[in-house]
LUMZADREN-373039 format. One record per residue (C-alpha): x negated, y, z negated; residue in three letters; chain. Coordinates in nm, 4 decimals. Layout:
REM residues N
X,Y,Z,r,c
X,Y,Z,ALA,A
...
REM end
This chain:
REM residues 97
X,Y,Z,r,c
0.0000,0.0000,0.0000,UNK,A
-0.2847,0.2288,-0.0736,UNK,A
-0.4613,0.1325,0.2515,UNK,A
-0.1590,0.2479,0.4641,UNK,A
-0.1018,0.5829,0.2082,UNK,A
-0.4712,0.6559,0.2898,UNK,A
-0.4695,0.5702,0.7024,UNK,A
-0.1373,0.7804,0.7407,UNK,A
-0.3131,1.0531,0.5356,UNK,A
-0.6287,1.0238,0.7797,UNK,A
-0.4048,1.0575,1.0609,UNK,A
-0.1904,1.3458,0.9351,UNK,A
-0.5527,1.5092,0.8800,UNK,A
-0.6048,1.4609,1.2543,UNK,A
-0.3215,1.6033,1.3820,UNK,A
-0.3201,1.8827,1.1588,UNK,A
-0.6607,1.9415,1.2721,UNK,A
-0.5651,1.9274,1.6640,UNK,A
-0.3076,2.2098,1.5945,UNK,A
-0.5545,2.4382,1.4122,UNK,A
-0.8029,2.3864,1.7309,UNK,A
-0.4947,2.4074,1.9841,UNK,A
-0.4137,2.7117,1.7888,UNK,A
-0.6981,2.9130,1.7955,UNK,A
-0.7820,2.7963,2.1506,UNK,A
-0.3977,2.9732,2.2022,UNK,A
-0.4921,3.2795,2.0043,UNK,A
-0.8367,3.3475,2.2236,UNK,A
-0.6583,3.3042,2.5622,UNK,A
-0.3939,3.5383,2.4272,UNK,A
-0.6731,3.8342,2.3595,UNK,A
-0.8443,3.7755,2.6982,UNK,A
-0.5441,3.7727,2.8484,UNK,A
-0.4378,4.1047,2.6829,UNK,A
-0.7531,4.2680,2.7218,UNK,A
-0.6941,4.1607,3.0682,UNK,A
-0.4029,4.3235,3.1085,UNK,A
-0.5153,4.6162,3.0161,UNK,A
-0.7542,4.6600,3.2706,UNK,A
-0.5283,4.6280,3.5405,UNK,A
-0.2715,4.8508,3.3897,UNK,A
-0.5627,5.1271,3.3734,UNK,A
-0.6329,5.0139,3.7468,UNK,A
-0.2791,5.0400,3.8469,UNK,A
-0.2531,5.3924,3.6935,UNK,A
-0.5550,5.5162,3.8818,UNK,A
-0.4435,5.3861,4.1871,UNK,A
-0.0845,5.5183,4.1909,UNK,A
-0.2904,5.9021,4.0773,UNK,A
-0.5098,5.8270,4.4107,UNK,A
-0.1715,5.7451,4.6203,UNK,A
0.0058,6.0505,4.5084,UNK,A
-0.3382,6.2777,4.5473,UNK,A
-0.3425,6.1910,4.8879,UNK,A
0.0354,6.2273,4.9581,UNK,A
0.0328,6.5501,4.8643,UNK,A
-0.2635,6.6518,5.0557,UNK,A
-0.0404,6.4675,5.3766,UNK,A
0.2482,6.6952,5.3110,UNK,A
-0.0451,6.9874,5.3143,UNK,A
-0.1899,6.8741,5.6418,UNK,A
0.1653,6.8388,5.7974,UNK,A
0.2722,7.2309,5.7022,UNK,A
-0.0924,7.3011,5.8108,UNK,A
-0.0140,7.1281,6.1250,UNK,A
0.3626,7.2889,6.1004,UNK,A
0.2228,7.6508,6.0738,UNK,A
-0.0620,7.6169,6.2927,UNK,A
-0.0665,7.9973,6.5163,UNK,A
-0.1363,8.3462,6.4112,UNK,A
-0.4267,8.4433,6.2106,UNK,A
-0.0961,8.5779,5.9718,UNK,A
0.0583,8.2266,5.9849,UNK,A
-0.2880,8.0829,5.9145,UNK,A
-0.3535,8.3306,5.6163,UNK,A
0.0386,8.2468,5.4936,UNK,A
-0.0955,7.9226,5.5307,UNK,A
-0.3383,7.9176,5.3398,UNK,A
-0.1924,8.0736,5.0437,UNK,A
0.0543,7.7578,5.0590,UNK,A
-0.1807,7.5230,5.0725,UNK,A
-0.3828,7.6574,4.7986,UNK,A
-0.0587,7.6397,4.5972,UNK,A
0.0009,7.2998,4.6618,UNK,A
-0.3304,7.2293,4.5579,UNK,A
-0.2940,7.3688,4.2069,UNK,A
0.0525,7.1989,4.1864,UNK,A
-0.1396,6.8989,4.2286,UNK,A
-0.4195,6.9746,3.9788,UNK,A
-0.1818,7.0588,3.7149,UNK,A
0.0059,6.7078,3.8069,UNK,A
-0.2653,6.5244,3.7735,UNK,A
-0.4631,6.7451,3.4409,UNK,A
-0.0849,6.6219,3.2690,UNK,A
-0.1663,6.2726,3.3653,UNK,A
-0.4485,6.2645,3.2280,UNK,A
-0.3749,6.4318,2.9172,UNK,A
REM end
């Protein structure tokens, strides 16, 4: 009776020892796949800044293109496009703030 008390505690010992290594082979996947993560949510974010950076200099370019004539439509121009351009740094100052 002691002999089978004794092998089913050896055994219990086992499997309780299989869960704690199961476990903490669970908790380090867990942490590189959240540090993971991370990174491409910081990648995702600079990408989608880069996209809208260069859609707004598009919609520049096409009123450039738009306006192209006169050295007064250029100068008008100009003073749009500049103000785009600090729309677009203050956009993207707030994002990174």
């Amino acid at each position: 009776m002691e002999d089978n008390f004794l092998s089913k505690l050896a055994e219990f010992k086992t499997k309780v020892q299989k869960l704690i290594s199961l476990h903490r082979e669970s908790e380090e996947l867990n942490t590189r796949l959240s540090t993971r993560n991370k990174e491409l949510e910081a990648r995702l974010k600079l990408q989608q800044e880069q996209l809208n950076h260069a859609s707004d200099q598009l919609k520049a370019l096409q009123i450039a293109k738009q306006f192209s004539g006169s050295e007064k439509d250029n100068h008008q121009l100009k003073l749009k496009v500049n103000q785009l351009i600090r729309e677009v740094d203050k956009c993207l100052e707030m994002l990174k703030n």
